[in-house]
C-alpha positions in Angstrom: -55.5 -89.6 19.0 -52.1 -89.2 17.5 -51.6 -86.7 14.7 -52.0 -88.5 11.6 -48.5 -89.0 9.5 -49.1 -88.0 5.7 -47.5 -90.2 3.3 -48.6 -88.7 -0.6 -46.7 -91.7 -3.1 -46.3 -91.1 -6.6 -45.9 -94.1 -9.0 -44.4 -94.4 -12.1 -42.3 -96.1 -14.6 -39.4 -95.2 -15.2 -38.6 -98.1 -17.9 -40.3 -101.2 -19.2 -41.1 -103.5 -15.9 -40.0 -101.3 -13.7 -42.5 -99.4 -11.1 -40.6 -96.9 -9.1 -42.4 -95.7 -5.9 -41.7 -92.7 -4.2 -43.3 -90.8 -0.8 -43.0 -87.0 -0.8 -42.9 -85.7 2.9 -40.5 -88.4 3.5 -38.3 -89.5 0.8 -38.3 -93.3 0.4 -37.8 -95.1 -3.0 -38.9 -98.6 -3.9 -39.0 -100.9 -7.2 -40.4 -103.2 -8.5 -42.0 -105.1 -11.6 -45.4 -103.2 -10.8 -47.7 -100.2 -9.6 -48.9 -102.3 -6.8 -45.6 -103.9 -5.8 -43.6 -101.1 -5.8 -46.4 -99.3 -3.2 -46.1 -102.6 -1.6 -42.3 -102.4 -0.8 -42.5 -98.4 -0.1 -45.0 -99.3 2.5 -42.8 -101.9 4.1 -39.8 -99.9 4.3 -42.0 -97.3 5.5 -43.0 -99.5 8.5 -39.8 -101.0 9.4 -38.3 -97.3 9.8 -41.8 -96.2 11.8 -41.2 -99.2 14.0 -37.3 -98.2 14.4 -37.9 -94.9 15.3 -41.0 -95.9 17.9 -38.2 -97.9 19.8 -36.0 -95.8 20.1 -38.5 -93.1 21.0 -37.6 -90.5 17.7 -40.1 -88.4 15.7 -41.7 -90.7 13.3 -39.5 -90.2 10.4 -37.6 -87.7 11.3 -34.2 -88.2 9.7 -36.0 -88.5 6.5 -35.9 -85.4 4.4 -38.8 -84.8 1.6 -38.6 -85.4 -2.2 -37.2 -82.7 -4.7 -40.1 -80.3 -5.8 -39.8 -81.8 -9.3 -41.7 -84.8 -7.4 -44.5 -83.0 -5.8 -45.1 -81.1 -8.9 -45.0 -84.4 -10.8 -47.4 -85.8 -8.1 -50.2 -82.8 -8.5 -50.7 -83.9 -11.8 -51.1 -87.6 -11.1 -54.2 -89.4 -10.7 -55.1 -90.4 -7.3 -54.9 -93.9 -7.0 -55.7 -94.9 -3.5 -56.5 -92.7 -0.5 -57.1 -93.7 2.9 -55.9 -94.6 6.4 -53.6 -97.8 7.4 -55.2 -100.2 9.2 -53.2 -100.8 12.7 -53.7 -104.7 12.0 -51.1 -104.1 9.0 -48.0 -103.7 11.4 -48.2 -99.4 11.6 -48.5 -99.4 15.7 -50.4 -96.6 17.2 -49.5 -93.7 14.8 -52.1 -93.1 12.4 -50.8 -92.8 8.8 -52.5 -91.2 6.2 -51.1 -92.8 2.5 -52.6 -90.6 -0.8 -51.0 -92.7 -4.1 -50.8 -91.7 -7.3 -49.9 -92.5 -10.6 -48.3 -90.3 -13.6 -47.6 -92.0 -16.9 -44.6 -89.7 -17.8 -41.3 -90.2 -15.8 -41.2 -87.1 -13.6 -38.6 -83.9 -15.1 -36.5 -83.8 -12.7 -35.5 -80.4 -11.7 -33.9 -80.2 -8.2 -34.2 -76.6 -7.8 
């Protein structure tokens, strides 16, 4: 078996109606009107670029660089949403992902250093 790819996504709103999503080892960003639509999206995108880079035989994600630490500090004080592993019915191929979500109710600091 594969070694599992991690994807940690923190949720939160950043104004009234809109969700932002955002994965931390590989930064992807998503919107929407919702938590759960906004994790939604994020997982699609995260897909179609898994499925890109299966074809034309590239580390999983590779050109992807990871969030600013402001996020993963932001993220350590979420709460955990949903945890678990992607079913391979759901499109994700034969690479197991690992998807941690969580939610923070104040729009993350952001600090780039």
């Amino acid at each position: 078996m594969a070694t599992p790819l991690r994807l940690q996504i923190l949720l939160f709103q950043n104004r009234p109606g809109n969700w932002v999503a955002r994965s931390l080892e590989h930064e992807f960003v998503a919107e929407a009107p919702s938590p759960i639509r906004a994790h939604q999206s994020l997982l699609r995108l995260v897909r179609a670029h898994l499925e890109f880079d299966q074809r034309h035989h590239v580390e999983p994600l590779s050109s992807f660089r990871p969030a600013p630490r402001s996020y993963w500090r932001a993220f350590a004080q979420a709460a955990v949403m949903t945890s678990g592993f992607a079913q391979d019915d759901a499109g994700w191929g034969d690479i197991p992902v690992e998807i941690i979500a969580a939610v923070i109710h104040d729009y993350p600091a952001l600090d780039l250093g």
